[in-house]
KOLTI-989302 format. One record per residue (C-alpha): x, y, z; residue number from 0; residue in one letter. Coordinates in steps of 0.1 Angstrom, whole numbers, plus 5000, padded with zeros to 4 digits. Layout:
N
      X      Y      Z     i   aa
      X      Y      Z   NUM    A
...
END
This chain:
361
      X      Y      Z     i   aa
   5000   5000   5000     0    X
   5014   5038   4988     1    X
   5024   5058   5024     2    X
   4996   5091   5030     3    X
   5028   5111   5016     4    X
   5034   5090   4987     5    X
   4996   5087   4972     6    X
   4997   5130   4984     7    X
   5026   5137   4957     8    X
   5014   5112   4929     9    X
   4980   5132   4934    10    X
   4981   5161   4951    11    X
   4951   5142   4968    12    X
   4943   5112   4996    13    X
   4930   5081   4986    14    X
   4909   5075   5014    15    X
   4908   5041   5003    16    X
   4944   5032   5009    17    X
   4950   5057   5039    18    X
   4923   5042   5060    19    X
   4927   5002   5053    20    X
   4919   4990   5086    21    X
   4945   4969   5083    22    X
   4971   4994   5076    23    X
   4990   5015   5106    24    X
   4975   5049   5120    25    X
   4990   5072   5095    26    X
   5011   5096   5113    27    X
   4996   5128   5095    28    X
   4964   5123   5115    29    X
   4977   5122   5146    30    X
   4964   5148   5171    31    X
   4985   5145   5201    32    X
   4970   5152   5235    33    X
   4934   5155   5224    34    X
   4913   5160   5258    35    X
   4877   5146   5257    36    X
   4847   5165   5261    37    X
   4836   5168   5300    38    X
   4801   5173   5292    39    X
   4768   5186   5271    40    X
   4758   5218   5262    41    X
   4725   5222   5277    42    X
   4707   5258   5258    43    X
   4675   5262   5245    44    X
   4671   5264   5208    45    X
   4658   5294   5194    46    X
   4623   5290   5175    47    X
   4622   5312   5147    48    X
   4579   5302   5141    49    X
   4571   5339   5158    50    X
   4596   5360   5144    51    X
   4581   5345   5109    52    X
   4551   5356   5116    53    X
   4555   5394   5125    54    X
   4552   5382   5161    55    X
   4570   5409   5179    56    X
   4570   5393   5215    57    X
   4581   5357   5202    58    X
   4614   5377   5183    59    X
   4621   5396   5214    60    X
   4625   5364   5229    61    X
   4644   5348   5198    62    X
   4669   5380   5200    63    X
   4676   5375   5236    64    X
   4686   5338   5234    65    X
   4709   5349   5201    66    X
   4722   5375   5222    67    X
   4728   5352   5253    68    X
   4746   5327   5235    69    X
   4766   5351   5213    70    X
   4780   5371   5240    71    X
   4789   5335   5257    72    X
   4802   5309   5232    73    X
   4789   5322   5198    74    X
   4766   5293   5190    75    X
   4729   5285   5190    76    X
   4704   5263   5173    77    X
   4674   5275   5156    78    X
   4639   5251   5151    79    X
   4609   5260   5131    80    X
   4632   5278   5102    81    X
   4613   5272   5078    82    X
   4635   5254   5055    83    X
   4617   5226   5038    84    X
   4627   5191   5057    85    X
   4628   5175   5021    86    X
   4657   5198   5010    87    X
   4676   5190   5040    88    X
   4673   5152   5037    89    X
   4678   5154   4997    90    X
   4711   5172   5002    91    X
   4722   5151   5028    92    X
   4716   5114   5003    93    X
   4730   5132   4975    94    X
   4763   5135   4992    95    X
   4766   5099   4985    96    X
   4767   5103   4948    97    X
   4800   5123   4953    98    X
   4821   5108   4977    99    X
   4815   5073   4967   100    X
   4829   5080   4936   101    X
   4861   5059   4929   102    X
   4892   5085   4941   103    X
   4903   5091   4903   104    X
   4867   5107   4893   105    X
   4863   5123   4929   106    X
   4899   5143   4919   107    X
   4888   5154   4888   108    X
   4872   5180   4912   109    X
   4903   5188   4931   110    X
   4903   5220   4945   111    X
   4930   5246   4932   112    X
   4960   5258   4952   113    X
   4949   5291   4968   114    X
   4908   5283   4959   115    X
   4879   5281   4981   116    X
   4861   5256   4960   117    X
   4868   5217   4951   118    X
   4877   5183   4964   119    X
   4900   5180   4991   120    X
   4911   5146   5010   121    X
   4916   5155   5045   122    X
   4934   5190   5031   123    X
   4969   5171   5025   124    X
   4975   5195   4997   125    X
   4974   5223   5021   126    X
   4991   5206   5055   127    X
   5014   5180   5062   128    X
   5008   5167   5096   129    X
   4974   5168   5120   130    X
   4954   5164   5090   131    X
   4916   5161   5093   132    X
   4901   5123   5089   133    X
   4876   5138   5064   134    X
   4870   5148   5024   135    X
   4852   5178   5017   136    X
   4834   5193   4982   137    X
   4832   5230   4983   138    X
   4816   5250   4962   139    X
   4803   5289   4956   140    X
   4771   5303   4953   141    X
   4755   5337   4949   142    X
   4718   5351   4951   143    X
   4713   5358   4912   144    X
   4678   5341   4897   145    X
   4702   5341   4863   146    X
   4729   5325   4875   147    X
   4727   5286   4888   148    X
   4762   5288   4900   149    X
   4762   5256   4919   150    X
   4745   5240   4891   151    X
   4766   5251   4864   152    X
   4797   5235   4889   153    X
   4782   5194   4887   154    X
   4777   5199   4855   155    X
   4811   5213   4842   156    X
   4836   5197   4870   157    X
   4820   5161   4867   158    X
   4792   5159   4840   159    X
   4754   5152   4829   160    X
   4751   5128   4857   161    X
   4755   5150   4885   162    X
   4729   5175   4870   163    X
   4701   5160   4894   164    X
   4725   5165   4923   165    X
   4737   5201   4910   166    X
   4699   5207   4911   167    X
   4696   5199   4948   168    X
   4725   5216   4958   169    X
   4716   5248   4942   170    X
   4679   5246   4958   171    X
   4694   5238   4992   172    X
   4719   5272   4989   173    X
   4689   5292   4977   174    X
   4672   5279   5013   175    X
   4699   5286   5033   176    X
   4706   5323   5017   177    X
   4669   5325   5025   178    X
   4673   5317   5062   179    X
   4707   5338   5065   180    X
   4684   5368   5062   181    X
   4665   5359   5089   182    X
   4691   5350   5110   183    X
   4709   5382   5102   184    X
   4675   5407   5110   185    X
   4676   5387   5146   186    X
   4712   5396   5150   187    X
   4705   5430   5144   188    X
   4679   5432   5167   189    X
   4697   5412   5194   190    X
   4728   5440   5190   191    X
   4703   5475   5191   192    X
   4711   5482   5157   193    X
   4686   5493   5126   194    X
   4674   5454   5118   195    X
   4679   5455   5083   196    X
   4716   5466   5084   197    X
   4734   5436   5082   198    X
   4708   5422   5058   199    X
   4715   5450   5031   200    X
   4755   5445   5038   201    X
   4750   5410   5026   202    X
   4727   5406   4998   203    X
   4753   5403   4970   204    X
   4776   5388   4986   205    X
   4791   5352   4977   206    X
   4790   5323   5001   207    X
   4804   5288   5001   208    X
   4786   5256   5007   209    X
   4810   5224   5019   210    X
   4797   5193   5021   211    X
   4821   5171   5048   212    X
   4822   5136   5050   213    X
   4837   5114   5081   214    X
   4846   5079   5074   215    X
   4846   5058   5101   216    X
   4877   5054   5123   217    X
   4894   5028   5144   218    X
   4915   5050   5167   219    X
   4891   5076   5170   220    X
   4909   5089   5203   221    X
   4941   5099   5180   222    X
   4923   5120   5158   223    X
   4898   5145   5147   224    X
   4877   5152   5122   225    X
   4883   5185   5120   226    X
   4908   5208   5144   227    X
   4900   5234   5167   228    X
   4891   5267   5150   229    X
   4870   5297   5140   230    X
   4851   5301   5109   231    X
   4867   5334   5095   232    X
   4837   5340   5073   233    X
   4805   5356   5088   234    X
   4782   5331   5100   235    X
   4778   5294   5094   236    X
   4745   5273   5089   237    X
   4757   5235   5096   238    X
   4734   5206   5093   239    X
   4746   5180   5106   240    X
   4734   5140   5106   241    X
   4722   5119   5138   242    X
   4756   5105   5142   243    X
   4767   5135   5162   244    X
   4805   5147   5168   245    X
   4806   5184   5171   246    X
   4820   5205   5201   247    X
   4825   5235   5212   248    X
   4848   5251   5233   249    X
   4829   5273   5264   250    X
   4832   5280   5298   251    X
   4873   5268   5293   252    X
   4857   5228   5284   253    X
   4849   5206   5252   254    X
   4812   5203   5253   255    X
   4790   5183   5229   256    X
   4761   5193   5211   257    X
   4740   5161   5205   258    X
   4722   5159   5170   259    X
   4689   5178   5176   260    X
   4664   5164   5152   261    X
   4651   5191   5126   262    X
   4671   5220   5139   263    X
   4702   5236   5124   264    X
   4733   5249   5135   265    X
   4744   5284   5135   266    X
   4779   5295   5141   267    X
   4789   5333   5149   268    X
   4823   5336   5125   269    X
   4855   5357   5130   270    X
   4844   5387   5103   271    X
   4807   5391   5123   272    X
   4825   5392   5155   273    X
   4843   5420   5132   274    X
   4812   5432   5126   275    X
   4796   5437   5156   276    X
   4828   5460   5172   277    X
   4837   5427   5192   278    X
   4808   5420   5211   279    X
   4798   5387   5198   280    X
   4818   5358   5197   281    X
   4833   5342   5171   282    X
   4825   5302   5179   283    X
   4857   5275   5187   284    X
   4846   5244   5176   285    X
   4856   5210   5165   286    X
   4844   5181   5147   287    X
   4852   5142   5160   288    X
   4849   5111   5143   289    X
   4832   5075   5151   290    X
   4847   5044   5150   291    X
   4816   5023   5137   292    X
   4798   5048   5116   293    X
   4807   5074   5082   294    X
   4795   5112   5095   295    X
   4780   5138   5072   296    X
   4775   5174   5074   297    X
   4761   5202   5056   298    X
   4783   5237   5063   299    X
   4771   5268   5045   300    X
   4790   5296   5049   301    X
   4781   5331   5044   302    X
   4805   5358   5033   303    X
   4802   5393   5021   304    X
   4812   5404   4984   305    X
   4847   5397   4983   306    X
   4854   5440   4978   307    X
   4834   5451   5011   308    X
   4846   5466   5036   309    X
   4840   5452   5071   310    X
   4832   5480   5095   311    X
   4809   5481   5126   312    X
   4778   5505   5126   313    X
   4786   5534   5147   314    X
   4765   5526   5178   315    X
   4784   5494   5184   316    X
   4816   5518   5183   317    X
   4801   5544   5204   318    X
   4788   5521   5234   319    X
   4822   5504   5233   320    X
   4838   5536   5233   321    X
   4867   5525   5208   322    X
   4867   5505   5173   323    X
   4880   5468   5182   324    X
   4891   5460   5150   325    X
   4905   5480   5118   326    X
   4888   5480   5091   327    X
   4893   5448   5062   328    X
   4878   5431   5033   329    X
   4861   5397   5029   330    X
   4887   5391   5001   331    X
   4923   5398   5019   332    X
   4907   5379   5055   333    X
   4901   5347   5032   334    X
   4929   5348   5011   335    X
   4953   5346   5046   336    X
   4932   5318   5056   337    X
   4939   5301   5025   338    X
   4973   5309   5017   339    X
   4990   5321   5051   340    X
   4976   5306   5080   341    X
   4961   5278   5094   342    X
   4925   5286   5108   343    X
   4924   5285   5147   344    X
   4912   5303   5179   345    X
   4934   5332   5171   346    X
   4927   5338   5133   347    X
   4911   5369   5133   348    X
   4938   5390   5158   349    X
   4968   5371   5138   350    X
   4952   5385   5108   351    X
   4951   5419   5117   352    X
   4984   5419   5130   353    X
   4997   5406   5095   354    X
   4977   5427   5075   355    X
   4995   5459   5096   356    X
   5025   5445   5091   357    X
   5022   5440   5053   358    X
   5005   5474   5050   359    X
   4972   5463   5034   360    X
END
């Protein structure tokens, strides 16, 4: 059997199927030393979005101040009654099948691009070289233009006719998850004291990136992870995730797990909103483990602004904090140190800064 390193410079890739033969060694690259367990649950309320979609002024009060709770804490909170059609959520979950059981060969004809967003990537070995995630991902873009099926047109032109069905789904799901960014945007205005629209309008053209992760299962599953410790550097994130469970998040200085919750979805507070809102919200440390007897899947959309934008606080989050926290930035220079400088983690936004200083952007 090729070594992890060997199959990584015949392919720029992982063959998943030769790196995790249960009969082979643990690959060094996945190692994680030191990994400390989760000590216990997260125990929050979810926030039930039924009243604030019905002009129900009491019931979004009370959605904002269970946002606001948890974003001033940990940066995380779950959302039920969102309106997004179960059907869409299950579809895109199945289809995710008819990519990553593709033999490796056709999965690579998707490989993502040095320095892209977008594309297959086997546990990001192109990228690092040791504490590699036990995961492949499929990234792709999508935008809110009724012209312009972006995710479509990427099945169809990366790997063919066949995948036009799962293009399809995919581009339906983004459209549901733009549509529920909005909402979740409004509440976050409201939450901070700020005009509610605000964030909404900063958003509406931007581009945002839907990744589809897939865990195989793992027979040392205390060695590794499925995916590291770390912020999301875009804005906020929308994860579904499947009944297998292995998220955490970092709060109160302990791992704590957030069990599946049937029908709800997953909302993550990212490094640029914490930008955003002068600081005051957190952006959310989580992590992703894997299971020794069953393959996880998870659905991460990711919103962003237009690449151009500049990320800047409204004044009243500056005034009642009485200094800006953070200079201003784009969308396109934050990503493109994630992707080309840096290594996403708990400190990603300040050691962005600091570079960005240093370089004179």
């Amino acid at each position: 059997m090729d070594s992890p390193l060997k199959f990584q410079e015949q392919s720029k890739g992982l063959s998943f199927e030769s790196v995790f033969d249960k009969q082979a060694a643990f690959p060094k690259e996945f190692l994680w030393p030191d990994l400390v367990s989760a000590q216990q649950e997260l125990s929050e309320p979810p926030v039930d979005l039924e009243g604030f979609f019905k002009g129900d002024d009491e019931a979004t009060k009370q959605a904002a101040n269970i946002i606001k709770d948890a974003c001033l804490s940990h940066g995380f909170f779950q959302v039920i009654n969102h309106g997004v059609d179960p059907d869409i959520i299950r579809d895109a979950e199945n289809y995710m099948d008819h990519f990553f059981r593709l033999p490796a060969p056709e999965k690579l004809k998707a490989r993502r691009k040095p320095g892209s967003l977008c594309g297959y990537s086997g546990a990001h070995a192109d990228r690092y070289a040791s504490k590699l995630p036990w995961k492949e991902t499929l990234s792709f873009r999508y935008h809110e233009n009724s012209s312009d099926r972006v995710v479509l047109d990427f099945f169809k032109s990366i790997l063919g006719k066949d995948f036009e069905e799962t293009g399809t789904i995919y581009q339906k799901y983004c459209e549901a998850m733009m549509d529920l960014s909005f909402a979740i945007l409004e509440l976050l205005a409201i939450s901070l004291g700020v005009d509610r629209k605000l964030y909404r309008k900063f958003f509406e053209d931007g581009y945002s990136i839907l990744r589809c992760n897939f865990y195989p299962p793992c027979q040392e599953p205390g060695n590794t992870l499925g995916t590291g410790p770390h912020c999301d550097s875009n804005s906020i994130t929308i994860l579904h995730q499947d009944q297998v469970g292995g998220l955490e998040i970092f709060t109160d200085s302990v791992w704590q797990t957030i069990p599946p919750l049937k029908g709800a979805l997953i909302i993550n507070i990212g490094d640029t909103f914490t930008a955003l809102s002068n600081g005051k919200y957190k952006s959310c440390l989580h992590r992703a483990m894997v299971n020794k007897h069953e393959q996880r899947k998870s659905l991460a959309f990711f919103l962003s602004p237009r690449e151009d934008k500049v990320v800047r606080p409204p004044q009243e989050l500056v005034c009642s904090a009485g200094k800006r926290i953070y200079p201003d930035f784009t969308w396109l220079n934050l990503s493109r140190f994630v992707q080309n400088h840096y290594r996403a983690d708990d400190n990603t936004l300040q050691s962005f800064i600091n570079w960005s200083q240093s370089v004179n952007i």
